[in-house]
LOMIRO-711024 format. One record per residue (C-alpha): x, y, z; residue in three letters. Coordinates in steps of 0.25 Angstrom, whole numbers, plus 5000, padded with zeros to 4 digits. Each point is the difference from the previous one (the first is absolute). Example, Ala and Ser with C-alpha at 12.3 -4.5 7.8 and 13.67 -1.06 7.14 Angstrom:
2
504949825031ALA/500650144998SER/
END
This chain:
160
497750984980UNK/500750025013UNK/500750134995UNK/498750064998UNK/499749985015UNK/501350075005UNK/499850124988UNK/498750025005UNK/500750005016UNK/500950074995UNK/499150114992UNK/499150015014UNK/501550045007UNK/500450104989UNK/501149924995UNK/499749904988UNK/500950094990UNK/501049935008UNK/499749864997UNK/501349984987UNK/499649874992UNK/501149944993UNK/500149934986UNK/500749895008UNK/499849915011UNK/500450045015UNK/499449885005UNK/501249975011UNK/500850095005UNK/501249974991UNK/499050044988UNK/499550125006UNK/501450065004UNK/500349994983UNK/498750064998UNK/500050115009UNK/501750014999UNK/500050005015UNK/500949915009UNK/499349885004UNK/499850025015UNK/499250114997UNK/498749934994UNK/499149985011UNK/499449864997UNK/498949955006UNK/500049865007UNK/498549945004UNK/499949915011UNK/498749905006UNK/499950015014UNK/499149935009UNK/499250175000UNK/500050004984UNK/500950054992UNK/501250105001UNK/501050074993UNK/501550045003UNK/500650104991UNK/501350005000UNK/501350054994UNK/500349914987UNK/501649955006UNK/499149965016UNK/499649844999UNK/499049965010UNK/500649965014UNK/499249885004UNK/500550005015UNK/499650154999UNK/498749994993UNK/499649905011UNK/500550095011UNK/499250094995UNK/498649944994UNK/500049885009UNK/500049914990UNK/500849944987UNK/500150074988UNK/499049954991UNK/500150064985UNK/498950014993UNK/500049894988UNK/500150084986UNK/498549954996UNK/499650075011UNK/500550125003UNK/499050084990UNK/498849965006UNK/500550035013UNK/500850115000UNK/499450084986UNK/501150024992UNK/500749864992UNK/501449965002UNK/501150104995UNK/498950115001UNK/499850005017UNK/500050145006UNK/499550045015UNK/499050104993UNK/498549964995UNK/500049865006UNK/498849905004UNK/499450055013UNK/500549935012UNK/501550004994UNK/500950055012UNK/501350084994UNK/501450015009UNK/501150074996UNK/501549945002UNK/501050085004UNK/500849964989UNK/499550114994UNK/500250125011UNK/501550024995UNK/499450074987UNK/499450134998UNK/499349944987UNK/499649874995UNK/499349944988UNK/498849915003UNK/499249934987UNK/498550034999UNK/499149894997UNK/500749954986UNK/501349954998UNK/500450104992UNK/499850135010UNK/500650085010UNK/499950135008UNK/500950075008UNK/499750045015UNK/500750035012UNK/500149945011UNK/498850095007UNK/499149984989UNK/500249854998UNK/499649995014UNK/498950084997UNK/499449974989UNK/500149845002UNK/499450025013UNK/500949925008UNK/499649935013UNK/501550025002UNK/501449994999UNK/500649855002UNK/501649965002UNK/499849854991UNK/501150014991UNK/501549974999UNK/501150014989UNK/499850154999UNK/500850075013UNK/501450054997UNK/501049895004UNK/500450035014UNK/501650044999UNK/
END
């Protein structure tokens, strides 16, 4: 089970107490927010992607959709989801379960910065009924992120 691949990630980083596993689904953001009692904004979910390199991930804030003009600016290409069936094999972890940590080598892991105006956020940890809470630093960290990417829209403060 994919869990078992973050715990043990997580075990080697000090930090697999932190996993929380819920007796509930948080398998989009909207249930993960319940679970967690959290606004919704705040779960970092994890969106995976086929490019002509292989596969990539852009976690982002759980309110930021995908830009397509601004996801092509910045890959070079269209955005291409990965089709459900396919995202296991992959990416690692199964739909509703997808987390930037423990993933299938040659998965490249961007970060949105969607997610820069927290101090904290929730990101799910290989089941669909998990979570862990990091900062900012430390999702960087320990999803070893090639970077920070600007693909998102709907989540900025309305301009007054």
């Amino acid at each position: 089970m994919a869990i078992e691949r973050v715990r043990e990630y997580f075990l080697k980083l000090g930090i697999a107490e932190r996993i929380q596993e819920f007796d509930v689904s948080s398998a989009t953001v909207e249930l993960a927010a319940q679970a967690l009692g959290c606004a919704p904004e705040r779960i970092a979910k994890t969106l995976s992607f086929l490019t002509a390199q292989g596969c990539i991930l852009v976690v982002a804030a759980g309110d930021a959709k995908v830009d397509n003009a601004k996801y092509k600016a910045t890959f070079h290409e269209k955005a291409k989801m990965i089709p459900a069936g396919d995202v296991e094999a992959l990416v690692g972890h199964a739909v509703g379960g997808v987390c930037p940590f423990a993933v299938n080598e040659g998965v490249t892991v961007f970060l949105d910065i969607s997610l820069k105006r927290f101090e904290t956020v929730f990101p799910a940890c290989g089941s669909s009924n998990s979570a862990v809470r990091l900062t900012i630093p430390e999702l960087e960290q320990y999803a070893g992120a090639a970077g920070w990417v600007d693909v998102c829209k709907n989540w900025e403060d309305p301009v007054e």
